[in-house]
C-alpha angles and dihedrals in degrees: 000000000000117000089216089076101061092042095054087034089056093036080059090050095059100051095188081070097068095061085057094045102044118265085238092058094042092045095037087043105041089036077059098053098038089060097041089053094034118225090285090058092036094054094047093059095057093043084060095050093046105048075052095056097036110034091158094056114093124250085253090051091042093046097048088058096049084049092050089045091046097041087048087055095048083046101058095034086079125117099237096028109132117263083244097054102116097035089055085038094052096045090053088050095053085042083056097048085059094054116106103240086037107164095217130089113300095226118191108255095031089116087063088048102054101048089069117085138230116338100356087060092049082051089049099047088047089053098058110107124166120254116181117114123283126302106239115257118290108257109234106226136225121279087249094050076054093064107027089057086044106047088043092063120354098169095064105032094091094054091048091041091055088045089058096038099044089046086060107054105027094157104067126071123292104238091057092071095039079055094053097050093050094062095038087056093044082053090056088042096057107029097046098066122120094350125330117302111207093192092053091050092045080052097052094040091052092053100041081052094110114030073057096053085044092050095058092048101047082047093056093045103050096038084055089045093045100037114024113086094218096033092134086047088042084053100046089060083042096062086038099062096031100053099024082249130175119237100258094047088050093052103049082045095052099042093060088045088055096048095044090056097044085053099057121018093088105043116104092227121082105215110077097067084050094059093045089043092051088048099046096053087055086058091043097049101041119164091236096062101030094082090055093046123090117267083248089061084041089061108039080055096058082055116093123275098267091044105044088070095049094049093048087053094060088059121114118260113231117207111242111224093214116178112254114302114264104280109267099214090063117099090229089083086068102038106046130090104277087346101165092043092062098045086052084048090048093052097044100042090066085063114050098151091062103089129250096257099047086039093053091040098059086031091057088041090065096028087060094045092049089050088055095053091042081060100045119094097246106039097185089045097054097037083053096054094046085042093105084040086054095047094037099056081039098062087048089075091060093048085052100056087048096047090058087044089057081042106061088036109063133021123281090259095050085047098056091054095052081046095052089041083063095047117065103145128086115297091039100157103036084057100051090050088053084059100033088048097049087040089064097036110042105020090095121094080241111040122162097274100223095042088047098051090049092047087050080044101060097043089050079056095054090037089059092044083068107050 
């Protein structure tokens, strides 16, 4: 599908748009784009931007915007519709979100909105983006919940199926999900008729594998870029320990990575994130370092662009034995060249079992604390008086890496009662369901990014309590 599509449909979504780009382009370009896909199409797409937008809002709140958007499209593709036709429609449809009993998501933040008036309220409105932590993964259903949802109402399952999928991975672009849809319903389609066909859906599964492996790492990817406060510091250690890089490689590595990310995760088309992919892993595979990587990192790069990632992903992480960061009380950490950012790569890349959210939490905790010191007017001074804090925040990223290891060796009760043994002060238990919450959560290489981030949190908070 055309990329077009998604850029004038979002541009329809945010109505504020319309008045930057001319009234006549938007109408003559979306109008375009609404008879080539046809409403069915059309309405899909905005479903998909909107359960995006608005993860919180129920399929029937969701539903009930993309059929105002759509029916304002049908509306002002007419032949004899007035030049001012979206702009007036768009208007009436921010005036409606204000009203009391509004039908639409009710999105946190909407009341300041609306007491704004004209365009700065359509601005307003544009701007909203949830931001509660992430939705769990969507459960893939038996082949006979397949074609039981799907015989009941055909008509409507693509669109439910887009609301649950888009709400569920709101980070990545939008044409992605619409994609996937597309090929889940064609499954259905297929496979459902007469009765369900196990080896058709085996089929289908095996060939939608790897745009599905694709798909959960570009989520991941995209929901830590969006949402972690050190990812580019978090990336760095991950190419350092992946590849056996130096600092300086890792971060110029890391840094591209991360651009690239922030430039395209949020963009409806698709195909940005396929061009930067397709050039990162260029950059990644290149001839010159390809004779000194492991045969497993040779392989993952003779794969195609939006497989090579994934596969490297899947490789193991080997601690680095670097020599002791460098000492924090020293005024070198202020005076050198990116001096805080090695010392943050020095202390991350010794842990590489321990996940990107928890890892950029505690990293942006001291990084944060040295800044401050770098700032201050005596900088030894400073760093000699946050030198326990340092430590301190340092050695819980050791505790950390043991703690998952616990974790993954012995069941959760047994767990929690190695957890409450290492807590005897005041607050016990809450502490040991602090550990015992961010160790099921976040001990996995792909843990949810913001929950994350509050459960590593928590534990810094009872760390400190303790300095």
């Amino acid at each position: 599908m055309r990329s077009t599509a998604l850029i004038l449909i979002s541009a329809l979504i945010v109505p504020a748009l319309l008045a930057l780009k001319g009234k006549n382009y938007t109408k003559e370009n979306v109008c375009q784009e609404l008879k080539a896909f046809g409403i069915e199409t059309f309405k899909e797409m905005v479903t998909v931007l909107y359960s995006q937008k608005f993860p919180n809002g129920t399929f029937q709140e969701v539903n009930c915007v993309a059929d105002e958007m759509t029916k304002l499209a049908e509306k002002c593709c007419k032949d004899d519709a007035s030049p001012d036709c979206y702009d007036k429609g768009a208007t009436e449809i921010s005036e409606k979100s204000c009203g009391k009993d509004s039908p639409f998501p009710k999105h946190p933040g909407i009341e300041q909105c609306c007491t704004l008036q004209g365009h700065e309220k359509k601005l307003c409105l544009a701007s909203l983006r949830y931001s509660a932590d992430e939705l769990p993964s969507l459960l893939e259903p038996t082949n006979e919940e397949i074609c039981t949802e799907y015989t009941k109402n055909e008509k409507d399952y693509a669109v439910r199926y887009v609301y649950e999928f888009a709400r569920r991975h709101r980070n990545i672009p939008a044409g992605f999900v619409l994609n996937a849809t597309q090929n889940h319903v064609r499954m259905a389609e297929r496979c459902c008729r007469p009765a369900v066909k196990n080896a058709c859906f085996l089929r289908e599964r095996l060939q939608m594998r790897s745009s599905n492996i694709f798909l959960r790492f570009l989520s991941t990817a995209c929901n830590s870029q969006v949402n972690l406060k050190s990812f580019k510091y978090g990336l760095s250690v991950y190419y350092g320990n992946l590849l056996g890089l130096s600092f300086e490689e890792a971060s110029a590595l890391s840094g591209r990575s991360q651009l690239g990310l922030e430039k395209c995760c949020l963009q409806p088309q698709p195909e940005c994130i396929i061009e930067e992919i397709t050039s990162f892993q260029k950059v990644l595979c290149a001839e010159s370092k390809l004779d000194a990587m492991s045969e497993d990192f040779r392989k993952c790069c003779s794969k195609p662009a939006l497989d090579t990632l994934p596969c490297v992903d899947d490789l193991k992480r080997q601690p680095r034995q670097s020599p002791d960061a460098a000492n924090p009380v020293s005024s070198k950490l202020c005076e050198e060249p990116h001096g805080i950012d090695r010392y943050l790569f020095l202390i991350g890349v010794n842990h590489p079992s321990i996940s990107l959210p928890v890892l950029t939490t505690v990293l942006d905790r001291i990084k944060n604390t040295a800044t401050a010191c770098c700032s201050s007017a005596d900088i030894t001074a400073c760093l000699t008086e946050k030198e326990s804090k340092l430590k301190k925040t340092t050695a819980l990223l050791s505790k950390l890496d043991v703690t998952c290891s616990q974790y993954f060796s012995v069941d959760l009760p047994a767990f929690k009662t190695l957890m409450q043994k290492e807590v005897q002060r005041e607050e016990g238990e809450k502490r040991t369901q602090a550990w015992v919450d961010l160790a099921t959560s976040c001990c996995s290489r792909h843990p949810p990014a913001q929950l994350c981030q509050k459960l590593t949190e928590d534990v810094i908070k009872y760390n400190d309590d303790t300095v």
